[in-house]
C-alpha positions in Angstrom: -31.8 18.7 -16.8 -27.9 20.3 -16.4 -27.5 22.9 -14.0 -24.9 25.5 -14.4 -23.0 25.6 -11.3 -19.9 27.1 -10.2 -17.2 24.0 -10.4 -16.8 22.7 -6.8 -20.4 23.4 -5.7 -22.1 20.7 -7.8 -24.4 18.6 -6.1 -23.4 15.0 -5.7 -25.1 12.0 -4.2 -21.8 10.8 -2.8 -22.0 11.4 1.2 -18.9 11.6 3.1 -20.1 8.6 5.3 -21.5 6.5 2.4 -17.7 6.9 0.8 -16.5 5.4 3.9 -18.7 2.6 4.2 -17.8 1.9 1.0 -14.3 1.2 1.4 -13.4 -1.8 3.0 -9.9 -2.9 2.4 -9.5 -6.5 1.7 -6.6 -7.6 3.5 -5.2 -11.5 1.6 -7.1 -14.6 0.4 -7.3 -17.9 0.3 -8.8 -20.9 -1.1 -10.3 -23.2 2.5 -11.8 -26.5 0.8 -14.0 -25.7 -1.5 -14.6 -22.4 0.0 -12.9 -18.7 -0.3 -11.9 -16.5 2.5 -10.7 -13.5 2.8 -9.8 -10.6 5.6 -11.9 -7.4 5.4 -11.7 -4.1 7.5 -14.9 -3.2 8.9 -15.0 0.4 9.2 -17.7 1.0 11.3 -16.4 -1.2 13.7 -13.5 0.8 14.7 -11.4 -0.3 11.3 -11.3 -4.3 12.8 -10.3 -6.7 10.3 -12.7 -9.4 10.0 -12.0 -12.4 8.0 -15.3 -13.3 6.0 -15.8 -16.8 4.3 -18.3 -17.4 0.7 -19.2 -20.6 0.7 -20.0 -22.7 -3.0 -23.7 -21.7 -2.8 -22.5 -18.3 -2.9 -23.8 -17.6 1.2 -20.7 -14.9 3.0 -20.2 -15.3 6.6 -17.7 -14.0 9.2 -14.9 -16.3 10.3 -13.4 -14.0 13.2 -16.1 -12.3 15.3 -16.1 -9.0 17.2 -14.1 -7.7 19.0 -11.2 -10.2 17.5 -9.0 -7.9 14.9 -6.8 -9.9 12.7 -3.9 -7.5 12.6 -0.1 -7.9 13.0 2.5 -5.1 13.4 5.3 -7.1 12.1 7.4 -3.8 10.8 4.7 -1.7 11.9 2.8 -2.3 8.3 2.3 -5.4 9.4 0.6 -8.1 6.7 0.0 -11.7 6.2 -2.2 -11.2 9.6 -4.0 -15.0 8.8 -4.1 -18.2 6.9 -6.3 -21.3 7.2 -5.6 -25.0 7.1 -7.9 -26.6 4.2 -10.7 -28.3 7.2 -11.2 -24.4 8.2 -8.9 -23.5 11.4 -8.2 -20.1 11.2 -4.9 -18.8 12.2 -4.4 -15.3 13.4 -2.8 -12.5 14.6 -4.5 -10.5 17.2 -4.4 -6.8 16.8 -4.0 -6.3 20.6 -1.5 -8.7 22.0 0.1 -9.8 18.6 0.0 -13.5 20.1 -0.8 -16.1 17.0 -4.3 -17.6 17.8 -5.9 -20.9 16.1 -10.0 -20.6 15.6 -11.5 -24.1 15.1 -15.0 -24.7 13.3 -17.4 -24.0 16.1 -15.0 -23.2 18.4 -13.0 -20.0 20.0 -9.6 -18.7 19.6 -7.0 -20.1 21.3 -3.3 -18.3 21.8 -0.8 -20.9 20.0 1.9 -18.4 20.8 3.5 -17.5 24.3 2.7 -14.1 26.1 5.9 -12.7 25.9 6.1 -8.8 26.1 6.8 -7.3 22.5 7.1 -10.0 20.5 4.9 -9.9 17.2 4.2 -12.0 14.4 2.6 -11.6 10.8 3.6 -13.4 7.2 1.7 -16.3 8.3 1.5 -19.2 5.8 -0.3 -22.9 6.6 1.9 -24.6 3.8 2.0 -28.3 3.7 1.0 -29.1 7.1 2.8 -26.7 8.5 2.1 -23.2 10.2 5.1 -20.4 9.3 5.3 -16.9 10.4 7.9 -14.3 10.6 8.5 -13.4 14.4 9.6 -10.1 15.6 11.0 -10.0 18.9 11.5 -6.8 20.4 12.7 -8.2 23.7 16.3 -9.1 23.6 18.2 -5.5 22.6 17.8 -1.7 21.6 16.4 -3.2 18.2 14.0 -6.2 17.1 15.1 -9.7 16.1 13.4 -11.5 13.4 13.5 -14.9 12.4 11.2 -17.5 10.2 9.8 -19.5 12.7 7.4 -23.1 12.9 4.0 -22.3 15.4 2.9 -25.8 16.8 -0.5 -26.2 16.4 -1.0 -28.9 18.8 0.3 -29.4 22.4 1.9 -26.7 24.2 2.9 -23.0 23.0 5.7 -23.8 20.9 7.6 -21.5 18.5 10.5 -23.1 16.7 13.2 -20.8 14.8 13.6 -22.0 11.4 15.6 -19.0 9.6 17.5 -15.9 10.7 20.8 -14.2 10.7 19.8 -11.3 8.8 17.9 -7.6 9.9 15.0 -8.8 8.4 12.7 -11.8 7.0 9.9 -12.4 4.8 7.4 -14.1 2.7 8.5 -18.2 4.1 7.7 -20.6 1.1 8.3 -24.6 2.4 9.1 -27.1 -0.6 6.1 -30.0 -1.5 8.1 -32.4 0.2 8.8 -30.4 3.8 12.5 -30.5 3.0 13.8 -27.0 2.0 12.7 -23.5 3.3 12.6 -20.7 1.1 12.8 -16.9 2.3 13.2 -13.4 1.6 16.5 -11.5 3.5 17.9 -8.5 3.8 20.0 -5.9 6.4 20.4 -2.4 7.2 20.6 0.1 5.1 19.1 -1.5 2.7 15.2 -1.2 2.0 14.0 -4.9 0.4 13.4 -2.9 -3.0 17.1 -1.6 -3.0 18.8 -5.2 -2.2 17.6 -8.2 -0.8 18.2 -12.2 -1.2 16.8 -15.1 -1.7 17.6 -17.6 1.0 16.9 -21.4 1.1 17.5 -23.3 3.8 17.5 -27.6 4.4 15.0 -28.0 7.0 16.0 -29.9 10.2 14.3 -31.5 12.8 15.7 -29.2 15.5 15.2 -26.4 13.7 19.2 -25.5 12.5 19.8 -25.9 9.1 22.9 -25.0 6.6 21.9 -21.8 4.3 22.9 -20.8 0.8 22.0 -17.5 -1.1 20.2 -18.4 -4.4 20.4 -14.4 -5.6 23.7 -12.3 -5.5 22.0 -9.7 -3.4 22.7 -7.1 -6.0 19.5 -6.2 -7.0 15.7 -6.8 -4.7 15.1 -10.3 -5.2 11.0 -10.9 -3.8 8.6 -13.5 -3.1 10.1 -17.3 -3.4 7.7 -19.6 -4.6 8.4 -23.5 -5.1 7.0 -25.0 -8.3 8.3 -28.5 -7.6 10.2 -30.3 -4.6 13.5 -29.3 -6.6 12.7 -25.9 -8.7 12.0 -22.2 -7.2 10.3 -19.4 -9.0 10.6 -16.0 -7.8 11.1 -12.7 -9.1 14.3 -10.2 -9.5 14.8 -6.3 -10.9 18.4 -7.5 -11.9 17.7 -6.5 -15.0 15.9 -3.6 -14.3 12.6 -4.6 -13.9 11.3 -7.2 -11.8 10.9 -10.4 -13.8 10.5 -14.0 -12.8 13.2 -16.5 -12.2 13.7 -20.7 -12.2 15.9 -22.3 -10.3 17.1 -25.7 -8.7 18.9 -24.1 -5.5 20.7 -27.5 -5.2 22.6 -27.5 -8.9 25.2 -25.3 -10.4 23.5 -24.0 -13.3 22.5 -20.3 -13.6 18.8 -19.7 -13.1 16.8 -18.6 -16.4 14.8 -16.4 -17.3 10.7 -17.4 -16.9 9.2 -14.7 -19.5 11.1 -11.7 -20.1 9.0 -8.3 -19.9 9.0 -4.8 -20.0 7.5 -4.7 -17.0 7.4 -5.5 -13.5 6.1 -8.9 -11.7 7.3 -7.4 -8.4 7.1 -4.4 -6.0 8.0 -3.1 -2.7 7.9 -5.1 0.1 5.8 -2.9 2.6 3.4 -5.5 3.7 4.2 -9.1 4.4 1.5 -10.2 2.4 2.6 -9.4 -0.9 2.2 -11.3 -3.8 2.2 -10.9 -7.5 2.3 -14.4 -9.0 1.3 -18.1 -7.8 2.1 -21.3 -9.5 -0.5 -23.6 -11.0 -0.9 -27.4 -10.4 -0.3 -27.9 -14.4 3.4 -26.2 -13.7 1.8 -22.1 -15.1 2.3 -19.3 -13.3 -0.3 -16.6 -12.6 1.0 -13.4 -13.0 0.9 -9.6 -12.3 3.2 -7.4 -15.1 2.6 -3.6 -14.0 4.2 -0.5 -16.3 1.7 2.0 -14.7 -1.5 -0.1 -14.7 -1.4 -3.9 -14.0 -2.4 -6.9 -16.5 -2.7 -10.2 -15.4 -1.2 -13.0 -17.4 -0.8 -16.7 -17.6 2.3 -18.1 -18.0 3.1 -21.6 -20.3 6.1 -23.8 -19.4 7.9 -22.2 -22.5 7.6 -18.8 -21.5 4.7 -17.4 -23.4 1.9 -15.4 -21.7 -1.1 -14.5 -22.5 -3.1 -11.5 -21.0 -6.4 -12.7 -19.2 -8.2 -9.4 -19.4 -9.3 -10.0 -16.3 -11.7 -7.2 -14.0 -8.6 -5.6 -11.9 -6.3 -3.6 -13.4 -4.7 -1.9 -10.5 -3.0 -2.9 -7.6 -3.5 -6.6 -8.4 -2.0 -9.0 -5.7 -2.5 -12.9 -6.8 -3.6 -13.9 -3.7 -4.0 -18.1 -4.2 -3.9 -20.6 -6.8 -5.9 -24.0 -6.5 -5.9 -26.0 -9.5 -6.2 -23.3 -12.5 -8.2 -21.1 -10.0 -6.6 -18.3 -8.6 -7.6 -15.1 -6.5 -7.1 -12.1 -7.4 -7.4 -8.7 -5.2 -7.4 -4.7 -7.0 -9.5 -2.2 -8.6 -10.1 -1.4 -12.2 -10.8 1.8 -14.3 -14.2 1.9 -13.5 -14.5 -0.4 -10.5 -13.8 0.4 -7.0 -11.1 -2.3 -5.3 -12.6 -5.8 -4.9 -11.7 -9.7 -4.9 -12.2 -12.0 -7.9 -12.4 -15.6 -8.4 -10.7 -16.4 -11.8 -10.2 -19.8 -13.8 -7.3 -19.0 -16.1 -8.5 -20.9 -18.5 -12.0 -19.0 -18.9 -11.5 -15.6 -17.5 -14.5 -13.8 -19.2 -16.2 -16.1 -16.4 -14.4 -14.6 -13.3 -16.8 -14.2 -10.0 -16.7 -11.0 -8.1 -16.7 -12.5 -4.4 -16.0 -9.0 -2.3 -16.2 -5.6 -2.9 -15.9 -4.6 -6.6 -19.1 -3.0 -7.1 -19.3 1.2 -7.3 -22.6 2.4 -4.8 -23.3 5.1 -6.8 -24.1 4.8 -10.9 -21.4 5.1 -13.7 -22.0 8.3 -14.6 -20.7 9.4 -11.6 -17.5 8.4 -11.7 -14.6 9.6 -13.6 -12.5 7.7 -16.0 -8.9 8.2 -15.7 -6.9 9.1 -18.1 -2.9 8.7 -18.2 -1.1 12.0 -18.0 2.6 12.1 -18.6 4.5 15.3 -18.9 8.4 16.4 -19.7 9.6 17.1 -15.8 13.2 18.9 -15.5 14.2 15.4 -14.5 12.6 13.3 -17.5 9.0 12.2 -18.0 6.7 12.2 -15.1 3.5 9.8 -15.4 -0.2 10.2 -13.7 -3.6 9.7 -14.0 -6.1 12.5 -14.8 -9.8 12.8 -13.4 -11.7 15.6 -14.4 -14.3 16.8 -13.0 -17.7 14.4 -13.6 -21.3 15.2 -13.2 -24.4 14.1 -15.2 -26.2 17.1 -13.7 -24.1 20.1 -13.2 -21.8 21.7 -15.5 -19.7 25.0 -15.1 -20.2 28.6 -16.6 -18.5 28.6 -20.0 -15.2 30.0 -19.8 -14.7 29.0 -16.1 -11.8 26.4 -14.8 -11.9 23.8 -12.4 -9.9 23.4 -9.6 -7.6 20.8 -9.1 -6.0 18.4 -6.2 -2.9 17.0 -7.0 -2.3 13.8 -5.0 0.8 12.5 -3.6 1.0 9.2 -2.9 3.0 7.6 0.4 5.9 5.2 0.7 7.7 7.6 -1.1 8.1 3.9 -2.9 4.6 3.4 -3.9 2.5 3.8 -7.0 -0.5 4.7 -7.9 -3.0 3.2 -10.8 -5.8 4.5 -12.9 -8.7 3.1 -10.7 -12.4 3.9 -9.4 -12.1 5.5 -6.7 -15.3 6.9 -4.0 -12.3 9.2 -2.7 -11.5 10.4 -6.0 -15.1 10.7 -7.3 -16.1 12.9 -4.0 -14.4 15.3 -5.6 -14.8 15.1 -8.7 -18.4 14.6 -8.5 -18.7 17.9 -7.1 -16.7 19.9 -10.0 -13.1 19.5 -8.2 -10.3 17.7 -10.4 -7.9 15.3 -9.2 -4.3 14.5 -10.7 -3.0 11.2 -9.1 1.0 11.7 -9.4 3.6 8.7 -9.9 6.5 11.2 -9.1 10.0 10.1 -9.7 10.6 7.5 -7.0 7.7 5.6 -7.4 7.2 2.0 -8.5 5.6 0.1 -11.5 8.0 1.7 -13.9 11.2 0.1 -13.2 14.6 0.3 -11.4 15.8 3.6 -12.9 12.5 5.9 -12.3 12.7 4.3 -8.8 16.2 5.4 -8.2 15.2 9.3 -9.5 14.4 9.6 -6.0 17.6 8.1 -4.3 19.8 11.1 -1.9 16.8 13.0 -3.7 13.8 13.2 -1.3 12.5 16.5 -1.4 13.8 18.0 -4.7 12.8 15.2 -7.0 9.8 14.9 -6.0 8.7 18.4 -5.6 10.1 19.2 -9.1 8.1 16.1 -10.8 4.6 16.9 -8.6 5.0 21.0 -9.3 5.6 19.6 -13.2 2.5 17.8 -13.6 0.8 20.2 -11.7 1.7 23.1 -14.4 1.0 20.6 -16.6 -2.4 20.0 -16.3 -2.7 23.7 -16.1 -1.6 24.3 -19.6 -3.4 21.8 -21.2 -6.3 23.9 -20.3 -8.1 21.5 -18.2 -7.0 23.0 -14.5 -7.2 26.4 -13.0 -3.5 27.3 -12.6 -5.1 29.8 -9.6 -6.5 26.9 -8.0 -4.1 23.9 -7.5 -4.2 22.5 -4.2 -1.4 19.1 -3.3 -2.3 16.4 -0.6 -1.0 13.3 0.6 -0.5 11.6 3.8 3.5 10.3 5.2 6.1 10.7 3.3 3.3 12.0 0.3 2.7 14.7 3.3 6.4 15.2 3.5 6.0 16.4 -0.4 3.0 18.2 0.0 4.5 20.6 3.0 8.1 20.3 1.1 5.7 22.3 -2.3 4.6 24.2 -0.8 8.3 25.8 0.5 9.8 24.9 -2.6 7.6 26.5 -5.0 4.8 28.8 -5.8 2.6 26.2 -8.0 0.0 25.4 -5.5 -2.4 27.9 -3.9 -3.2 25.2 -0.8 -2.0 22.1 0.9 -3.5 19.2 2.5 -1.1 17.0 4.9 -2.0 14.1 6.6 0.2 12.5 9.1 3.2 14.3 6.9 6.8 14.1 7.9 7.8 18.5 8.3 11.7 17.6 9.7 13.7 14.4 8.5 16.0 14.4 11.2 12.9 13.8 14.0 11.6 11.2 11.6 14.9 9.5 11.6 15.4 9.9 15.2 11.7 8.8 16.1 10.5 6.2 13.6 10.6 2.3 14.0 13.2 -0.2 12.7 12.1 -1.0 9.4 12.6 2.2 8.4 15.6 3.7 10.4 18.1 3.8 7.6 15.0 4.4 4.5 16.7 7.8 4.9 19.9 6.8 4.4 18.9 6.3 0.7 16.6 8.6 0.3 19.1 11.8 1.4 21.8 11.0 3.1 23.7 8.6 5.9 23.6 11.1 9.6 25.3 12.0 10.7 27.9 13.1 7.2 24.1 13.6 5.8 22.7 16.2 8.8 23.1 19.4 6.7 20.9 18.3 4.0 18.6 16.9 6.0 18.2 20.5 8.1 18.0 22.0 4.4 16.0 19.5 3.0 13.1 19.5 5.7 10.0 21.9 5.5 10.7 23.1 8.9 13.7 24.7 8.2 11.6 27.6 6.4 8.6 28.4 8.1 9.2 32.1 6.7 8.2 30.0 3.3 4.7 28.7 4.0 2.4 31.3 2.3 -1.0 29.3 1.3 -3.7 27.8 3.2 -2.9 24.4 5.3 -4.9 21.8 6.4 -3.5 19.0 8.9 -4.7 15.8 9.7 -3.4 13.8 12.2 -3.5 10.2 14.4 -3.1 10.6 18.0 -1.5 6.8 17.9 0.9 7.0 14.9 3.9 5.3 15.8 5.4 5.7 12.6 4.8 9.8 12.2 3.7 11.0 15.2 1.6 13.8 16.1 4.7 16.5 17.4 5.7 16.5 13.5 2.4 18.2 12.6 2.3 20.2 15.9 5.6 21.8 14.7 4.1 22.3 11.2 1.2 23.8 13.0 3.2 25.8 15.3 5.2 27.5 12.1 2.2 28.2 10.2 0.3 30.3 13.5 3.9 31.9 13.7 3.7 33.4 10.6 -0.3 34.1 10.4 -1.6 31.4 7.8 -4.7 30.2 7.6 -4.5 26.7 8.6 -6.4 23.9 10.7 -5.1 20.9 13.1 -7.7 17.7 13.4 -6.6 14.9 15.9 -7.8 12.0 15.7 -7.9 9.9 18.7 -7.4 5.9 18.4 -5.8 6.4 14.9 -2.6 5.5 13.6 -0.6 6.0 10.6 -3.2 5.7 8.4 -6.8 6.1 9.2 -9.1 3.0 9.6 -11.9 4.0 11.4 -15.4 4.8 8.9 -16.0 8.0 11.1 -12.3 9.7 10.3 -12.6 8.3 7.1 -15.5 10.6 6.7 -14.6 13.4 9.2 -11.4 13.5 7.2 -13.3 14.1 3.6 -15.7 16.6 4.8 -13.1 18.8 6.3 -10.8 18.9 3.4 -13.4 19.7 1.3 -14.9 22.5 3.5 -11.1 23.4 3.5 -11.1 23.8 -0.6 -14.4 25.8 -0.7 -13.3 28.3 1.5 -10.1 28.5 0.2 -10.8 28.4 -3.4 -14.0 30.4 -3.2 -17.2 28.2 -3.7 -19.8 26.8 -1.4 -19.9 23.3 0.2 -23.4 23.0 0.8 -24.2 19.5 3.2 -20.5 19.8 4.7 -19.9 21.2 8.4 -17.4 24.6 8.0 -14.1 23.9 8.9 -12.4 26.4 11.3 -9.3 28.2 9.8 -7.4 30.3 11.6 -4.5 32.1 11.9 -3.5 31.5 15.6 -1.9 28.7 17.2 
């Protein structure tokens, strides 16, 4: 039997807790022998990353064990936090010290790295033998020095510098035969998506080594990979999109074009992990091509691909490639994010090994649909999910209210996936619109560079565009548009809702409110994002003042909600004390949580859930329906 319910009140069997639980994030993969591991948050345990092991019987263990948390801080994001040798050591960053620790079968951790002070590590690789890492050393100067560096894994603590001489290094790829080094480089301003190089190095016994650029350093040249001891694959947006590349670095010739695409094998560089394509013993390449969703192909020697149709169809990372196996890490339309063992060669047989699996039935979950509408600035693409119930529908005649979502970075994308997030919404009558605003990745160069010296007027005009969208189509109520999104999507959400009058509410979390502060107080990998985004300071200052949400409190109208980790390094908490401060100033209703042990970004199962209940408590009291199950939120409209 169907109820008739107002939307928004619908019952759902979706708990706040259970949607929690139910979202581990898999953090890389690897083939160990004839075993797969993979890292894993936990987030009942605090949001520690585990690394978990399935052995060929199908049997999953841990690897690391509490209260070891396989995390590196490497540009604060961090990434590439383990690797294994194939007889099962475990190498790994520890969340707490950042010292590089080797975990034996049977055995404990041991540091492999010195105690230092401030000196991090993450990118680690085991590649023929050999341990590499990218070391961050915030010991010697006002700002961080990174190099590509060789950990001993025997003997004493010994670190030896491979690669440097540039602001920043990544994703270290070492030749079959141990001779050449490959790496990712780029400097200030410059974000790696803007410009960044391919570097390969001779390696030497004492660790110096005469470099050459294989890229120009024109366009964001990403992930090195060698496919023989004399050819390198890796991927450039030269052309506009990122495709893949073949080189010798040691000849003259020009490097050619793998298999041309309209579509991007390639992304930002946030995390040192990273990866959208692997090379095959039999000389193929496994590849992600994304132009809004992703599609994994395989790649001949001649250029031709074929799709694989594979489970995942948004953010895909191809984690490892043994033999014609590779692993593969994303969600699809109607599965939440998991990892999948695939043989290219029969994908319709590919093994779910983690994750992947909804906790509540089909029916529950909505499907998304792609959404693109004419923006003053040109198309603007998303992903619809309506509201999705097999037991409650509205009152004819009524609308549903909507959340439009902003997604961080502000280079980032978004893909149509399952989502318990998503479906805790919009199993309970409220609509979500998932926005790839101008700026945004997985549709090439140009819609990325909408966004450059325009960060807070692009995207403000693209969100409040998709936003009236919707509305006209008929399937949102235009009265009842709320924005959220966390960072620099927070920056958007608070930057709406001065700019316009589309959205009746906001939901920040951990949003930037004044872009000078966030250039004064964030870390180094992002010190000069701003530059690009709206202007070098100090020539830039007075856009920046105009720019930021801050400068017009007298402008915030509608209902805020603000969530915020008490540790983020990155955004911290005085930015949404200010924006907190401005709205009790002017008398709207709003509410401040604090979250204590989080950073940017919340990891712990308990925020996770805190965090859902109290923006959806926030909705139903500002939209007008009950939230039955969910503890009232307090508004008010004093500081």
């Amino acid at each position: 039997m169907v109820d008739v319910l107002p939307y928004g009140s619908w019952p759902s069997p979706l708990s706040a807790a259970e949607v929690a639980a139910a979202s581990p994030r898999i953090e890389g993969a690897g083939f160990v022998g004839d075993e797969v591991w993979w890292g894993q948050t936990v987030p009942s345990e605090g949001g520690r990353t585990t690394v978990r092991r399935r052995t060929p019987d199908g049997t999953a263990s841990d690897v690391l064990p509490a209260p070891w948390n396989a995390r590196s801080r490497v540009h604060e994001y961090g990434g590439g936090s383990w690797t294994a040798s194939p007889d099962g050591i475990l190498f790994f960053v520890e969340k707490t010290d950042q010292r590089v620790y080797a975990l034996p079968v049977d055995g404990e951790p041991t540091p492999l790295t010195p105690a230092a002070g401030d000196v991090r590590f993450g990118g680690l690789r085991w590649q023929h033998g050999t341990l590499l890492a990218v070391r961050e050393d915030h010991t010697r100067g006002p700002r961080p020095v990174r190099d590509i560096v060789e950990i001993a894994t025997a003997g004493d603590a010994r670190v030896v510098p491979l690669a440097g001489g540039s602001d920043f290094v990544a994703q270290p790829a070492l030749s079959p035969d141990g001779r050449h080094l490959a790496w990712v480089a780029w400097n200030h301003p410059d974000m790696p998506w803007d410009r960044s190089r391919v570097m390969v190095a001779r390696r030497e016994t004492n660790g110096a080594a005469p470099v050459s650029a294989v890229t120009s350093g024109t366009a964001s040249a990403l992930q090195p990979e060698w496919q023989d001891a004399t050819t390198l694959v890796y991927a450039d947006d030269a052309t506009g999109r990122w495709n893949l590349w073949r080189t010798d670095p040691a000849a003259t010739a020009a490097a050619e074009p793998v298999s041309p695409a309209d579509a991007d094998t390639g992304g930002p560089l946030w995390s040192l992990g990273q990866r959208w394509f692997a090379v095959l013993e039999d000389a193929r390449l496994a590849a992600v091509r994304t132009n809004g969703d992703d599609e994994v192909v395989v790649i001949d020697p001649d250029g031709t691909a074929r799709p694989l149709g594979v489970p995942p169809t948004a953010g895909v990372s191809v984690e490892d490639a043994a033999g014609t196996r590779v692993l593969l890490t994303g969600a699809g339309a109607t599965l939440p994010s998991g990892l999948w063992l695939v043989d290219v060669d029969r994908p319709a047989d590919a093994v779910l090994i983690a994750g992947g699996e909804a906790a509540w039935d089909a029916e529950w979950m909505p499907h998304p649909r792609p959404f693109t509408v004419d923006g003053p600035l040109g198309p603007v693409h998303a992903y619809d999910y309506p509201p999705t119930s097999p037991v409650a529908e509205a009152p004819e005649g009524e609308l549903p209210p909507y959340v439009v979502f902003v997604h961080g970075g502000p280079t980032g994308q978004v893909a149509g996936a399952a989502s318990g997030k998503i479906a805790y919404l919009t199993s309970r009558g409220i609509g979500v619109l998932d926005v790839n605003y101008g700026g945004s990745s997985g549709y090439g160069r140009a819609y990325r560079e909408r966004l450059r010296g325009q960060w807070g007027v692009a995207d403000v005009a693209d969100v409040a565009a998709a936003a009236a969208g919707i509305a006209a189509e008929g399937r949102a109520d235009a009265a009842r548009l709320a924005i959220a999104g966390g960072s620099a999507g927070g920056w958007t959400v608070l930057s709406s809702l001065v700019g316009t009058d589309v959205f009746a509410a906001g939901i920040s979390r951990y949003g930037v409110g004044d872009a000078r502060s966030l250039a004064e107080d964030t870390h180094d990998f992002e010190a000069r994002y701003l530059d690009g985004l709206i202007g070098p300071l100090p020539e830039a200052e007075a856009v920046y003042v105009e720019r930021s949400p801050l400068s017009h409190p007298e402008r915030f109208r509608v209902p805020v909600l603000l969530l915020q980790g008490a540790e983020d390094e990155v955004v911290p908490p005085s930015q949404s004390e200010a924006i907190r401060d401005a709205l009790a100033a002017r008398g709207v209703p709003h509410a401040y949580v604090l979250y204590e042990g989080e950073g940017h970004g919340f990891r712990r199962g308990e925020t996770i859930a805190n965090a859902l209940e109290s923006e959806l408590s926030f909705l139903g009291q500002v939209f007008g329906f009950e939230t039955p199950g969910v503890p009232t939120l307090q508004l008010t409209t004093a500081g």
